[in-house]
C-alpha positions in Angstrom: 0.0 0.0 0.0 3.0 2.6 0.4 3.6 1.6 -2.9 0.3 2.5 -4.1 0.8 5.8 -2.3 3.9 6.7 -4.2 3.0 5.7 -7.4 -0.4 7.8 -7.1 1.5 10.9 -5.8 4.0 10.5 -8.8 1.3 10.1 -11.1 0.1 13.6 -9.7 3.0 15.5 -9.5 4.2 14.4 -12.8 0.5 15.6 -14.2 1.5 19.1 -12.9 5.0 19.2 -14.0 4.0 18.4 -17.4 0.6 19.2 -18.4 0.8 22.4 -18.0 -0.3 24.4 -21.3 -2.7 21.5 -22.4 -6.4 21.3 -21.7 -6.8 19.5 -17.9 -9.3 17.0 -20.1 -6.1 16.0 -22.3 -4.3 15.0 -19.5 -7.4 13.0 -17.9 -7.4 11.4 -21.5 -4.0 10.4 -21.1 -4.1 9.0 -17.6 -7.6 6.8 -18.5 -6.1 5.6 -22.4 -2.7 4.2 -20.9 -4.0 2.0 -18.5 -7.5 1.1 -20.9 -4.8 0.0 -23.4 -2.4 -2.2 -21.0 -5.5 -3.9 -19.1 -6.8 -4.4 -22.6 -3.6 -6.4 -24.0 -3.1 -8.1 -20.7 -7.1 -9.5 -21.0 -7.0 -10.7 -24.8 -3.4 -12.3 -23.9 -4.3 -13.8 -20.9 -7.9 -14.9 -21.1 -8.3 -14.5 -25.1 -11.5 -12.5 -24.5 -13.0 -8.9 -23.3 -14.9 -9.7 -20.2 -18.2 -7.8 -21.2 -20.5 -8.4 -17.5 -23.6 -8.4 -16.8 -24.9 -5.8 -15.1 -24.2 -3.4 -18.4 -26.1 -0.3 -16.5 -24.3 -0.2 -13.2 -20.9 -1.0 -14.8 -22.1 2.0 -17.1 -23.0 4.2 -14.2 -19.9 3.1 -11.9 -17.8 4.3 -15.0 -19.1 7.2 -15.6 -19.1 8.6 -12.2 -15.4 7.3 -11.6 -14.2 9.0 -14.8 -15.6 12.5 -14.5 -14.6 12.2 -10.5 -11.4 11.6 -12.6 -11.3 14.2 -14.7 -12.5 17.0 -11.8 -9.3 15.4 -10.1 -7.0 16.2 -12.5 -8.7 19.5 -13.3 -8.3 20.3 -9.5 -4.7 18.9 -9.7 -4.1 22.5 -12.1 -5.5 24.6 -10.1 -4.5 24.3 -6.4 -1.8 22.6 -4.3 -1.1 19.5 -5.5 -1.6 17.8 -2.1 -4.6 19.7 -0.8 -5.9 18.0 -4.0 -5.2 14.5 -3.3 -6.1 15.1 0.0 -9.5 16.1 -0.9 -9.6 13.4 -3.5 -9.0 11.2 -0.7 -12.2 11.6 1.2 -14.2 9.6 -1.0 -14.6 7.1 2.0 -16.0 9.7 3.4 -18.7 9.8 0.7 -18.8 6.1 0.5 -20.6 6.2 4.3 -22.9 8.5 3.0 -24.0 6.8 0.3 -24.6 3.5 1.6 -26.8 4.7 4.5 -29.3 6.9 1.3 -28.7 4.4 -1.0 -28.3 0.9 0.5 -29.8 1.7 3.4 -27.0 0.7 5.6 -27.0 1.6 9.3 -24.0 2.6 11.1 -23.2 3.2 14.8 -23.0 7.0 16.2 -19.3 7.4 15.9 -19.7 6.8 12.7 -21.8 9.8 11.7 -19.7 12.0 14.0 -16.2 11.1 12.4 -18.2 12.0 8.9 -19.1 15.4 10.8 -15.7 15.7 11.7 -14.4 15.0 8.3 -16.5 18.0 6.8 -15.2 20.7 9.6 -11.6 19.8 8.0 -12.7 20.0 3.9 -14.5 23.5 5.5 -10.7 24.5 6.2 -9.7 23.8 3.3 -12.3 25.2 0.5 -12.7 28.1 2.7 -9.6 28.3 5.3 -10.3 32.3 6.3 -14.0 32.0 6.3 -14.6 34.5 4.3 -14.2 33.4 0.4 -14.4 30.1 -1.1 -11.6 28.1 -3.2 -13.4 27.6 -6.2 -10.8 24.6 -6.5 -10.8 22.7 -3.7 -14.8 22.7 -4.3 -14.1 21.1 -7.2 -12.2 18.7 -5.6 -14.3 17.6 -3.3 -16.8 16.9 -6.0 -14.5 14.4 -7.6 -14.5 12.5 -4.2 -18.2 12.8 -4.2 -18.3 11.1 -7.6 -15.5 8.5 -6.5 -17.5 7.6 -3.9 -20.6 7.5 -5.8 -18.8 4.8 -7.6 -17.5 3.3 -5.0 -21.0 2.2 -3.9 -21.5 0.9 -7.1 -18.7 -1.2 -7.5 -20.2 -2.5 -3.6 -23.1 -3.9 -6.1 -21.6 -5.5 -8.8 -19.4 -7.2 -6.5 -22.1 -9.7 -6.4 -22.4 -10.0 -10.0 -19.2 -8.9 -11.7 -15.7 -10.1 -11.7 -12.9 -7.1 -10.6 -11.0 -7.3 -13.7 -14.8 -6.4 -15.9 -15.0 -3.4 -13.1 -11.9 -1.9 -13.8 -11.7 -2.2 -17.5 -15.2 -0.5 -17.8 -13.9 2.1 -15.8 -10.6 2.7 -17.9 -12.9 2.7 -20.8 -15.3 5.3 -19.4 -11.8 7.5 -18.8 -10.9 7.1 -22.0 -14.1 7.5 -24.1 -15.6 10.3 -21.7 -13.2 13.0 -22.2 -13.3 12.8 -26.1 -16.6 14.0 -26.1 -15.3 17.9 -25.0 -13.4 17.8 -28.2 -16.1 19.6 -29.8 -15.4 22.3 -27.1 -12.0 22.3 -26.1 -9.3 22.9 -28.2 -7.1 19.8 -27.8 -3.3 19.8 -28.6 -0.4 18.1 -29.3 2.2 17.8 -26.7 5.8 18.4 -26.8 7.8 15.4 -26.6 8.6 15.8 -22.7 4.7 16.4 -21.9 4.0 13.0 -23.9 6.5 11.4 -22.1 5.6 12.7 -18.8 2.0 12.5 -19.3 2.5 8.5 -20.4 4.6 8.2 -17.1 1.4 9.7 -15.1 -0.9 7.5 -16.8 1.9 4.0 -15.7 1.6 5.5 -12.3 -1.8 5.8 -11.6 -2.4 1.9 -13.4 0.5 1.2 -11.0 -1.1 2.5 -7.8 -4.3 0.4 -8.7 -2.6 -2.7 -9.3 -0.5 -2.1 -6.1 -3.9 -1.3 -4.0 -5.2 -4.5 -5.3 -2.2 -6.4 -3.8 -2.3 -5.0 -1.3 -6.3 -5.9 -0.5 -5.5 -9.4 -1.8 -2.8 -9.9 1.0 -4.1 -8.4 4.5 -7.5 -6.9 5.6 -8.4 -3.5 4.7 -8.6 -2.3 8.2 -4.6 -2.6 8.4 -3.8 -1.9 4.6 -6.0 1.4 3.6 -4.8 3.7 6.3 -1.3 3.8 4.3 -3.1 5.2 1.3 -3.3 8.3 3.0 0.8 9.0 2.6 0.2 9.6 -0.8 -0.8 12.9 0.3 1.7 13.5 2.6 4.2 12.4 0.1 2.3 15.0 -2.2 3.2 18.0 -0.2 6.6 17.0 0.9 7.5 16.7 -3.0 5.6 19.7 -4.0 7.1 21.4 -1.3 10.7 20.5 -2.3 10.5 21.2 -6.4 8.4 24.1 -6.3 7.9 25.8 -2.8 4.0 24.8 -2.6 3.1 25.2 1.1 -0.7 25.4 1.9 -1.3 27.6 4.5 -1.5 26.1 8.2 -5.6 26.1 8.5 -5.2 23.9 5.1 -2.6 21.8 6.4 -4.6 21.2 9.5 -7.8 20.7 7.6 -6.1 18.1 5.6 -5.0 16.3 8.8 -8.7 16.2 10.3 -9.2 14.4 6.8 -6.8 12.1 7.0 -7.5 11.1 10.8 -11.4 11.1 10.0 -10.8 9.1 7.0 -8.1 6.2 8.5 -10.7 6.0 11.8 -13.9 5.5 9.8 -11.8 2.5 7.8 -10.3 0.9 11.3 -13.8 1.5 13.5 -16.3 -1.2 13.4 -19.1 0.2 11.6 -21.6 -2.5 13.1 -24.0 -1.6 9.5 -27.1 -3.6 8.7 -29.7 -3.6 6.4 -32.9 -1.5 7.4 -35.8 -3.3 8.2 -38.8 -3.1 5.9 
């Protein structure tokens, strides 16, 4: 899982460094199309087919919602500190819990609901860390954690019905096919040598960091795996610090940690959920 964390936060920080000048879309077009295209070769190598599914509508949905929480990530990812970002990004979880309980009907023990009431006095800090305007950005970020973890409760369906290699393909298509459609809109164009080649390495990363996650499910319970997820972001600001001198401001910093601590204790609590009774 610190694996996963350092492949994510290079797959971010390498988005900054060199996707600057091109459309934020182009970049989430990039990042989806690598890892479509290697998951793709490894399936019709490996198994000889394309695993369609069966549940064509939620795969649909989960993909959709995953990609454009993708591409408001990356758009995000341009526009504020790179760690504040992924920070944000990270709070899906968060959304996850409140999802299941509208959605799926899930109950969950008091603690739980106050650790997701904590969790939104630290994103307060940092969309609006004086109180008095609002980062347009970090909004924006929280919405891609909002979509992430609308997916996420998909995927908590078709976990019944689908096998995890036909969820993730489906969503590396949706990343893929989704952003073409703003070409109409957005004037696309073609990156210098070193943004390709920086852009490919972003794309690697993040299909890295998902394989690595995986592994790291596969091999020990989540409860002592996910909280190391979280030091992609403080890998994030240490690295952004060092190359460029990006320090969010102490009420951000602080708002990131109530995320983090919110986040890793809603993953290790027992959430003692059931269904509701009809």
């Amino acid at each position: 899982m610190v694996g996963a964390a350092l492949f994510i936060s290079t797959g971010a920080i390498l988005i900054r460094a060199f996707g600057k000048g091109l459309p934020e879309i182009e970049c989430a077009f990039f990042r989806g199309v690598i890892g479509f295209s290697f998951l793709l070769f490894l399936m019709l190598t490996r198994i000889k087919r394309i695993p369609i599914g069966n549940n064509k509508k939620l795969l649909f949905l989960r993909g959709l919602f995953g990609s454009v929480g993708a591409i408001l990530y990356v758009w995000s990812i341009y526009h504020m500190e790179v760690g504040l970002a992924n920070g944000l990004n990270q709070t899906s979880p968060i959304f996850v819990a409140i999802f299941a309980a509208i959605i799926l009907k899930e109950r969950f023990s008091w603690w739980i609901y106050a650790i997701i009431a904590v969790a939104f006095v630290g994103m307060t800090l940092i969309v609006s860390p004086d109180f008095s305007t609002i980062n347009f950005a970090a909004v924006i970020a929280v919405l891609s954690a909002v979509l992430s973890g609308l997916a996420y409760t998909c995927i908590k369906k078709l976990q019944t019905t689908e096998q995890s290699d036909t969820i993730v393909l489906w969503f590396m298509g949706m990343c893929t096919i989704v952003p073409l459609f703003s070409i109409p809109f957005v004037s696309w164009q073609m990156p210098s040598l070193p943004s390709f080649f920086g852009l490919i390495g972003a794309g690697f990363s993040s299909l890295l960091g998902q394989i690595f996650m995986t592994r790291a499910y596969k091999y020990a319970p989540a409860t002592i795996v996910a909280p190391f997820i979280y030091i992609s972001t403080l890998m994030t600001l240490l690295i952004c610090y060092l190359l460029w001198d990006e320090l969010p401001s102490i009420t951000s910093l602080l708002g990131c940690g109530i995320i983090i601590t919110s986040a890793i204790g809603l993953g290790v609590l027992p959430k003692n959920s059931s269904p509701e009774r009809t």
